[in-house]
C-alpha positions as CSV (number, residue, x, y, z in Angstrom):
1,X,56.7,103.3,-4.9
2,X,58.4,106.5,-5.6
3,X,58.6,107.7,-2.4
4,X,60.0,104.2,-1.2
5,X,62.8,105.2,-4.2
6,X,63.4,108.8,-3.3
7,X,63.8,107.6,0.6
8,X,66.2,104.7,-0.1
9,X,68.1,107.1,-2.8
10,X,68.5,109.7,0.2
11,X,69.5,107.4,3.0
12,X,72.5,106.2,0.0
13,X,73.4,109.6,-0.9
14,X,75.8,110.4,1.5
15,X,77.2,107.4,1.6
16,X,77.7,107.4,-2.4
17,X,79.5,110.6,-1.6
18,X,82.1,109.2,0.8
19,X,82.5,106.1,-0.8
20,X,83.0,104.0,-3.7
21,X,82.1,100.7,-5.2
22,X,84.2,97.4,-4.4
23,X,83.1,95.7,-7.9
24,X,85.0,92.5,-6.6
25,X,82.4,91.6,-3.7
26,X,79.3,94.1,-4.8
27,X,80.2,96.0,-1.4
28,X,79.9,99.6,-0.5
29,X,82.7,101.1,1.0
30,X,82.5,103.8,2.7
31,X,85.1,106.6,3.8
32,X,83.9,109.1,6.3
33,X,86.7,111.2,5.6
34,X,85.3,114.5,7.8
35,X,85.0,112.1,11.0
36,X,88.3,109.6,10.1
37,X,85.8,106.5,10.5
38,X,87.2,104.9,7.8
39,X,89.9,102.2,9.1
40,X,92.1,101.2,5.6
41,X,91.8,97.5,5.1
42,X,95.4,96.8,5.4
43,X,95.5,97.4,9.2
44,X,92.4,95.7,9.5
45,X,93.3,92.6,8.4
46,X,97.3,92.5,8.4
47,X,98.6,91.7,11.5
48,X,99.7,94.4,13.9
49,X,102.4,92.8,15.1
50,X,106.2,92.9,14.0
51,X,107.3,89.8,15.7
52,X,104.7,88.2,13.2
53,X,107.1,89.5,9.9
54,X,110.0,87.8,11.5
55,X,111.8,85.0,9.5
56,X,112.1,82.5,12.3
57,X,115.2,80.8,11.3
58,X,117.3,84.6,11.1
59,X,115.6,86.3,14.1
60,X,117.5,85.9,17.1
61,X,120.9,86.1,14.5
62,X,123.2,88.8,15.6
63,X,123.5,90.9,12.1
64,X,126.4,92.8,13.1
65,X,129.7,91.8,14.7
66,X,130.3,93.0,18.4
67,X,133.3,95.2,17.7
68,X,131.6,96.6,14.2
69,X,128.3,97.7,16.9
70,X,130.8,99.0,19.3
71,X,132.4,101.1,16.7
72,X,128.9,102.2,15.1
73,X,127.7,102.7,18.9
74,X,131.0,105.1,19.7
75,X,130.0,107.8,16.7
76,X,126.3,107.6,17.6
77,X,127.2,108.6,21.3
78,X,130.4,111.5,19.7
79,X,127.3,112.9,17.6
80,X,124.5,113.2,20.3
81,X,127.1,114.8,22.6
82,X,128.4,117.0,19.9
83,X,126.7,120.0,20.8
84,X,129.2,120.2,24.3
85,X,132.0,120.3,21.9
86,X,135.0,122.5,23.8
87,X,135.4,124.6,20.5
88,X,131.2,124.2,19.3
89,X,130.6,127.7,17.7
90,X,126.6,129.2,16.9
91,X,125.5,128.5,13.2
92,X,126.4,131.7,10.9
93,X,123.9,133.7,10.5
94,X,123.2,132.8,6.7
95,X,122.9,129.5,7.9
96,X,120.2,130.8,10.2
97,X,118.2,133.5,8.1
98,X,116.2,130.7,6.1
99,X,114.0,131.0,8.7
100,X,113.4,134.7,7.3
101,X,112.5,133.9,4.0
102,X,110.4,131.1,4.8
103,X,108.1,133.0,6.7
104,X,107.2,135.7,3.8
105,X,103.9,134.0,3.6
106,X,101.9,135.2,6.9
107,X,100.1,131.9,7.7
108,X,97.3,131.3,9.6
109,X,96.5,130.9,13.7
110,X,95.0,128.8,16.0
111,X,91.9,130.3,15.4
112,X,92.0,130.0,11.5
113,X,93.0,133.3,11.0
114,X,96.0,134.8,8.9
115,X,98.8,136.0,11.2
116,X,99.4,139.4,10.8
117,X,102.7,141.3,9.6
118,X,103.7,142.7,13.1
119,X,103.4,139.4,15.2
120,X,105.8,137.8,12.5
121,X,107.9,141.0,12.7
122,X,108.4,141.4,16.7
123,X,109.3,137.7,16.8
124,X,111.9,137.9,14.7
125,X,112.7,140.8,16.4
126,X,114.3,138.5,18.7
127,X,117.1,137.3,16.8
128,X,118.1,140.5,15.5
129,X,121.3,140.6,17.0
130,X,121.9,136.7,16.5
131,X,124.5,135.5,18.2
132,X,124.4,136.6,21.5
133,X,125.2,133.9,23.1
134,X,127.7,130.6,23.5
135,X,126.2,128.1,26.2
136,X,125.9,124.3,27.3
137,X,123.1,123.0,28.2
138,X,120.8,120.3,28.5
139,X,117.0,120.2,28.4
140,X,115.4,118.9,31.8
141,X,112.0,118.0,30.4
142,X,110.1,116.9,27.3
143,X,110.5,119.8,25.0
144,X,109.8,121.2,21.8
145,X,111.9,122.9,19.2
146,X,110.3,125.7,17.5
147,X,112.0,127.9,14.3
148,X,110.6,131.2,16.3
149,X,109.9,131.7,20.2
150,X,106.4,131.0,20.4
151,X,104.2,127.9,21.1
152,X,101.7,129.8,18.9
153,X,101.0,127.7,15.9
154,X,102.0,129.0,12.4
155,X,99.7,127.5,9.4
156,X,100.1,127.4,5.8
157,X,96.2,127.9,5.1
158,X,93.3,127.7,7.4
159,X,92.8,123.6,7.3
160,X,96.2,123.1,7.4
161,X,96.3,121.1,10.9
162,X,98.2,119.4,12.0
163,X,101.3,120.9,10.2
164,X,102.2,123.9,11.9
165,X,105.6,124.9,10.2
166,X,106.9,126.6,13.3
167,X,107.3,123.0,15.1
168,X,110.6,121.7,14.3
169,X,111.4,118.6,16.7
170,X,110.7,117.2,19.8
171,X,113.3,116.7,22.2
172,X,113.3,114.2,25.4
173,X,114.4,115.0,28.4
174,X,118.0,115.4,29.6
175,X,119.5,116.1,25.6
176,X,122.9,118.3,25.3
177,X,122.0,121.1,23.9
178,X,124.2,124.4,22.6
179,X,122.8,127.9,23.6
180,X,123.5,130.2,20.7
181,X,120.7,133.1,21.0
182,X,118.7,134.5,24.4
183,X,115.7,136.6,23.4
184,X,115.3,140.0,24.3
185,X,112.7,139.2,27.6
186,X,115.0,136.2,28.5
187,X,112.4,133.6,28.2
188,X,113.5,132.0,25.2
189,X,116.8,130.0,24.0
190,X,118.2,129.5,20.6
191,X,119.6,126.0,20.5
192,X,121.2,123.3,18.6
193,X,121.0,120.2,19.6
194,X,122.8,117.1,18.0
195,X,119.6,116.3,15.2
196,X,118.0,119.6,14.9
197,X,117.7,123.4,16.1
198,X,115.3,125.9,17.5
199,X,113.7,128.0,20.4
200,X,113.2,126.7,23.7
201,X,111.8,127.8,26.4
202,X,114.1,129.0,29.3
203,X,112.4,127.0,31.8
204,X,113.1,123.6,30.2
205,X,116.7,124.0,30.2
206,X,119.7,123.8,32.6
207,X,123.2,125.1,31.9
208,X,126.0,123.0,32.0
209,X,129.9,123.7,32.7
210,X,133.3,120.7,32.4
211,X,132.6,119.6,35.5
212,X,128.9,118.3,34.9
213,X,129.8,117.5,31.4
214,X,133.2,115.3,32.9
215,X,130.6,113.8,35.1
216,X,127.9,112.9,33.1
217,X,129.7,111.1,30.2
218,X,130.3,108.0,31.9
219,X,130.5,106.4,28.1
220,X,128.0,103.7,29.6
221,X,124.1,104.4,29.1
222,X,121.2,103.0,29.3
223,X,118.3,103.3,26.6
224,X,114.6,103.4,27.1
225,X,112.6,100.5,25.5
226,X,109.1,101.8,26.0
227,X,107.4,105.2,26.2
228,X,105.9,107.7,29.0
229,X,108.5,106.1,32.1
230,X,108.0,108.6,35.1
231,X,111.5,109.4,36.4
232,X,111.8,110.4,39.9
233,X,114.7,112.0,41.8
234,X,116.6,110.6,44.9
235,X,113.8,112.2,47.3
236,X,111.3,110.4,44.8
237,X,110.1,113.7,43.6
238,X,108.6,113.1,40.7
239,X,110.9,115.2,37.6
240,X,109.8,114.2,33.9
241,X,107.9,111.3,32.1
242,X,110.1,110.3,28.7
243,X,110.2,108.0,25.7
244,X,111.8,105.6,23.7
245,X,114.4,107.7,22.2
246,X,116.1,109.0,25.7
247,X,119.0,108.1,26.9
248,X,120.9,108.6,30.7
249,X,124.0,107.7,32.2
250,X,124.6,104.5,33.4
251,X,126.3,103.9,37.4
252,X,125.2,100.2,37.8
253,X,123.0,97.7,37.8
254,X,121.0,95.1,40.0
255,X,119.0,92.1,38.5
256,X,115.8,94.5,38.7
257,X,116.9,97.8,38.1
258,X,119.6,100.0,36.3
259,X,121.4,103.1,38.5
260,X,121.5,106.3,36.6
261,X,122.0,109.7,36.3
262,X,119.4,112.7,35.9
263,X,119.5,116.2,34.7
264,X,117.4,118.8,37.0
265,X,118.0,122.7,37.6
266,X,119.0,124.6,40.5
267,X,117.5,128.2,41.2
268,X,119.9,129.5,39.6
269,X,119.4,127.3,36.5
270,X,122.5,125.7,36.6
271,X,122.2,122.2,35.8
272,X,122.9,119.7,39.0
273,X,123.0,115.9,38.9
274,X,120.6,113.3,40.9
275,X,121.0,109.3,40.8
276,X,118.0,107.6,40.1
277,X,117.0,103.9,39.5
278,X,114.7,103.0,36.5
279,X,113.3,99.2,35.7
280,X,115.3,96.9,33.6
281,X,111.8,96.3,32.1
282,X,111.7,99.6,30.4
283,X,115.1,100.1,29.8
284,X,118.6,98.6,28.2
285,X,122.1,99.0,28.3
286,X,123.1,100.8,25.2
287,X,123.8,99.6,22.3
288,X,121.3,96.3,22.5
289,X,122.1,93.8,20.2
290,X,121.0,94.2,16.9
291,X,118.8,91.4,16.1
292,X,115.5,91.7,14.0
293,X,113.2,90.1,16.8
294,X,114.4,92.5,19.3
295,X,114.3,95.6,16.5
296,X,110.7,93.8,16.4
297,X,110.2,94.1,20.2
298,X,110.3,98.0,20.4
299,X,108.1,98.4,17.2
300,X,105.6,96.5,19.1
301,X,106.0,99.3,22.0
302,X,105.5,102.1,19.4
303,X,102.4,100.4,17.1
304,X,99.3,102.5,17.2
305,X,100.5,105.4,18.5
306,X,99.5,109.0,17.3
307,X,100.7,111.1,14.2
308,X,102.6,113.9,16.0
309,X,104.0,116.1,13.2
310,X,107.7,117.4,14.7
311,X,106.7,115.6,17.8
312,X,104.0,117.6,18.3
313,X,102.3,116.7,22.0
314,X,105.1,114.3,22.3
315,X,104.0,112.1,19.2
316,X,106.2,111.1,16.4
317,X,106.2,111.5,12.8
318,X,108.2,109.7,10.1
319,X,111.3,109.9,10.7
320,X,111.3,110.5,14.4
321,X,109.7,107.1,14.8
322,X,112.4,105.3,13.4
323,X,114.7,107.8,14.8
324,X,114.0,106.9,18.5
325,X,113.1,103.1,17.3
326,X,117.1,103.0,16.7
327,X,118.4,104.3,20.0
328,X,118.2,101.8,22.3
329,X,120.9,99.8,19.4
330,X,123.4,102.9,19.2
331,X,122.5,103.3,15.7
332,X,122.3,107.1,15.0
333,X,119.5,108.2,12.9
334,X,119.3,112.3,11.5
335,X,116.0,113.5,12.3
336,X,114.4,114.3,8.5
337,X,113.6,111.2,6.1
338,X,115.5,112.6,3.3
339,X,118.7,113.0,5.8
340,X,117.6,109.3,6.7
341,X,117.6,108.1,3.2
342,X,121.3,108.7,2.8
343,X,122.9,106.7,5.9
344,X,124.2,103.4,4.5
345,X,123.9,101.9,1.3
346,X,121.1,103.4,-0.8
347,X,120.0,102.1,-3.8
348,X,117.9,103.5,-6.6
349,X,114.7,102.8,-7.2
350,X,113.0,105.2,-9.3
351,X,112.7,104.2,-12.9
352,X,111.4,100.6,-12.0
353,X,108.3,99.5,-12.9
354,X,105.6,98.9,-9.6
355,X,106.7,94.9,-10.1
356,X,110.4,95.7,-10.2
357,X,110.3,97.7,-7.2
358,X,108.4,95.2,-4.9
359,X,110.5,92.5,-6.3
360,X,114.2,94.4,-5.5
361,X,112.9,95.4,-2.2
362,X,112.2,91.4,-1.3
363,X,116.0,90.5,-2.9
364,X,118.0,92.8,-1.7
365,X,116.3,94.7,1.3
366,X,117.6,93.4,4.9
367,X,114.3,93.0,7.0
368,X,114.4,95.4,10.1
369,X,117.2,97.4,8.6
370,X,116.2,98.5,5.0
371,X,114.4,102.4,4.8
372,X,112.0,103.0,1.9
373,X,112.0,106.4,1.1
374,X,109.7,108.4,-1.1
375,X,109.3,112.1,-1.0
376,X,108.0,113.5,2.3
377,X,108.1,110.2,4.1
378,X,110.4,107.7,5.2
379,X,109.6,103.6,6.1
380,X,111.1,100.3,7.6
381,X,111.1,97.7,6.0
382,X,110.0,94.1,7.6
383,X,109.7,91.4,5.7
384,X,107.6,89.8,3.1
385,X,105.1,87.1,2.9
386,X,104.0,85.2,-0.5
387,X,106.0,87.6,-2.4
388,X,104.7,90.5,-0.6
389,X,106.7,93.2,1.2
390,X,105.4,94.9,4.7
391,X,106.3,98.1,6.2
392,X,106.4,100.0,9.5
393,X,105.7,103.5,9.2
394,X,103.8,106.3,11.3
395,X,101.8,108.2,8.5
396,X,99.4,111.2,8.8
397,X,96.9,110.3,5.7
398,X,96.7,108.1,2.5
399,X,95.3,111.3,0.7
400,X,94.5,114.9,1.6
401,X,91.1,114.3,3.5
402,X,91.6,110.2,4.1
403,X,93.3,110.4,7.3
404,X,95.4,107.4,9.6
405,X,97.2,109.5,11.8
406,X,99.0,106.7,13.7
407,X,101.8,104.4,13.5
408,X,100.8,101.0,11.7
409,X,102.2,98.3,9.9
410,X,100.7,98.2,6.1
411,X,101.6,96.5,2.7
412,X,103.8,99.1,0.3
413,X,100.3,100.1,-1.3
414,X,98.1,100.8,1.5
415,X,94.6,102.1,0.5
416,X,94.9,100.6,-2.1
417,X,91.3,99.3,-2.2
418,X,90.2,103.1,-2.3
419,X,91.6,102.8,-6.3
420,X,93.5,105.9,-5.8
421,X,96.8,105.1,-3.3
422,X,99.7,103.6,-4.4
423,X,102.9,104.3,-2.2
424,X,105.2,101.7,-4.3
425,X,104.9,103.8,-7.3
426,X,106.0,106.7,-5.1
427,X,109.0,105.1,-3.4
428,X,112.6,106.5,-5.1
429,X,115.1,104.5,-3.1
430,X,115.8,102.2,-0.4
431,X,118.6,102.7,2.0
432,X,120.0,100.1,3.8
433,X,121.2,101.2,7.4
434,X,124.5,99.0,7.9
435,X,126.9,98.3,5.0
436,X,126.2,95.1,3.5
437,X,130.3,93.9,4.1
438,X,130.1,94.8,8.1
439,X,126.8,92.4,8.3
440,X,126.0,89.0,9.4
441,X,123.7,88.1,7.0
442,X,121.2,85.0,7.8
443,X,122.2,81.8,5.2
């Protein structure tokens, strides 16, 4: 008899220790936090599909009026270009030395690791004498922007994965970019591009001068609509695979496929320009109409897909998700959620009680166009069912060892059947992206 105990107690114990007790229905759950097993139940049993969150009678209204888009589609396309700017001058160099004094701490390696004083030291080294430079260029591949030239990863303690601090952004192929910095063995770039700045390397860039710029701003482009499209240049040489998020010059169209432009570089690296053809079926002419079912569409092409904190291995976080989920309308995002929280209306949310907030969100949030913002972490908004409000939103964990690491659609509290999450206490705002006078709202 006690050996029956003892064995039964030890077969429980681990699970006792990565889970707890649903009183409700007498169930264990359990949360393999080490291995991620642990799937939270709203994404097990809410559906994964945005089209599902639509109101039916709003979803193929137009919320904004053609010439309001037009105008809203005009600054996104003045901002993404405005690193090519004739009279674009390099940041000052106090607006660059944060990176200094953030980096006091050593941080740790790849290999777990602390870094040690002289590998910080000789890459800085590199932008001793910033500015050296005042280029225009644009990136010819899938890149990443880091705050110092290195791919090697900087942590802030040993199990600090995925979060290296040295990854700024992602950016997709064929961006303007402004060359302010060339380190001292050539191989790196200092840039700024229209959302965000860093190091790149040499080889994923191409130099621009008036004529390609003159050429390549046809004021017509077309947006991708789904992610990892193979582009291929007039010899069908294959040059890049890109994302949702890009966007390329539009020539013309046929009923099949759009005629563009593409970025590749010469020897020399100087930037030349190829025509290309890409499937309407991945791909629209910018800005698309903004309607909720087809803001649903694209979500549906990004559902699922892996945490990638500053688009590390070409996945998105936060704020890059909705970011790139926004392009293909002409509606310009900035690339961090606290930047995000302050385009459009934003209204305060922070001394209301759990009730008030879900209740404010319903009345006065517009599904499809309404950010929730809470420290650290920026969310759509979707709609609401029963008098409850769904989100969109490509998180990284509910706590520190309970990891999701993938883009999902979840309820404002999700995890909470853990009895220790609760991201509608934590939301401070909500911002809604379009004024609420230059909409077409659904009656």
């Amino acid at each position: 008899m006690l050996y029956r105990f003892c064995k039964k107690f030890f077969i429980l114990l681990p699970l006792l220790l990565l889970g707890h007790t649903d009183t409700a229905n007498n169930k264990l759950i359990v949360v393999q936090e080490t291995r991620g097993d642990y799937i939270i139940k709203d994404i097990q049993t809410l559906d994964q599909d945005a089209t599902v969150y639509l109101n039916q009678a709003c979803s193929s209204q137009r919320l904004i009026a053609p010439e309001i888009h037009q105008e809203i589609d005009a600054a996104f396309n003045e901002k993404f270009f405005s690193p090519w700017q004739p009279d674009k001058r390099p940041l000052s160099k106090e607006q660059y030395s944060w990176i200094f004094r953030y980096l006091q701490n050593l941080g740790f390696g790849e290999n777990k690791r602390r870094h040690s004083k002289e590998w910080i030291n000789n890459l800085m080294k590199d932008a001793q004498s910033y500015p050296n430079a005042n280029q225009r260029a644009i990136t010819i591949t899938n890149t990443n922007l880091r705050l110092l030239p290195t791919n090697k990863p900087y942590f802030k303690t040993e199990n600090a994965y995925p979060f290296d601090r040295l990854q700024n952004s992602v950016i997709w192929a064929n961006t303007p970019v402004f060359i302010s910095h060339v380190s001292i063995d050539k191989s790196w770039v200092l840039v700024e591009s229209a959302f965000a700045n860093g190091w790149i390397q040499v080889r994923d860039i191409a130099l621009v001068d008036s004529d390609f710029i003159k050429a390549w701003k046809t004021n017509k482009y077309v947006a991708l609509t789904k992610d990892k499209v193979a582009f291929y240049d007039e010899n069908d040489l294959f040059r890049f695979k890109t994302h949702i998020g890009a966007i390329f010059p539009y020539l013309g169209e046929s009923e099949t496929h759009y005629e563009i432009l593409i970025a590749i570089a010469d020897k020399n690296r100087k930037a030349l320009i190829e025509k290309t053809k890409i499937s309407r079926a991945v791909a629209v002419l910018k800005p698309k109409e903004i309607l909720s079912s087809h803001i649903a569409i694209i979500i549906n092409q990004m559902l699922n897909q892996a945490y990638g904190w500053g688009g590390m291995y070409e996945n998105r976080d936060c704020s890059s998700t909705l970011k790139d989920l926004f392009t293909p309308f002409g509606l310009w995002l900035p690339r961090n959620s606290t930047a995000q929280a302050q385009v459009g209306e934003f209204i305060d949310l922070g001394d209301l009680t759990l009730e008030e907030k879900e209740k404010m969100i319903i009345e006065k949030g517009i599904p499809f166009l309404t950010l929730l913002w809470k420290k650290g972490h920026i969310i759509l908004y979707i709609g609401n069912q029963n008098g409850k409000a769904f989100m969109f939103h490509n998180f990284w964990s509910i706590r520190k060892n309970l990891i999701v690491g993938h883009s999902a659609i979840t309820s404002l509290q999700p995890g909470a059947e853990l009895g220790d999450s609760n991201y509608l206490n934590k939301i401070i705002g909500m911002a809604i992206l379009i004024p609420s006078d230059k909409l077409h709202l659904c009656q």
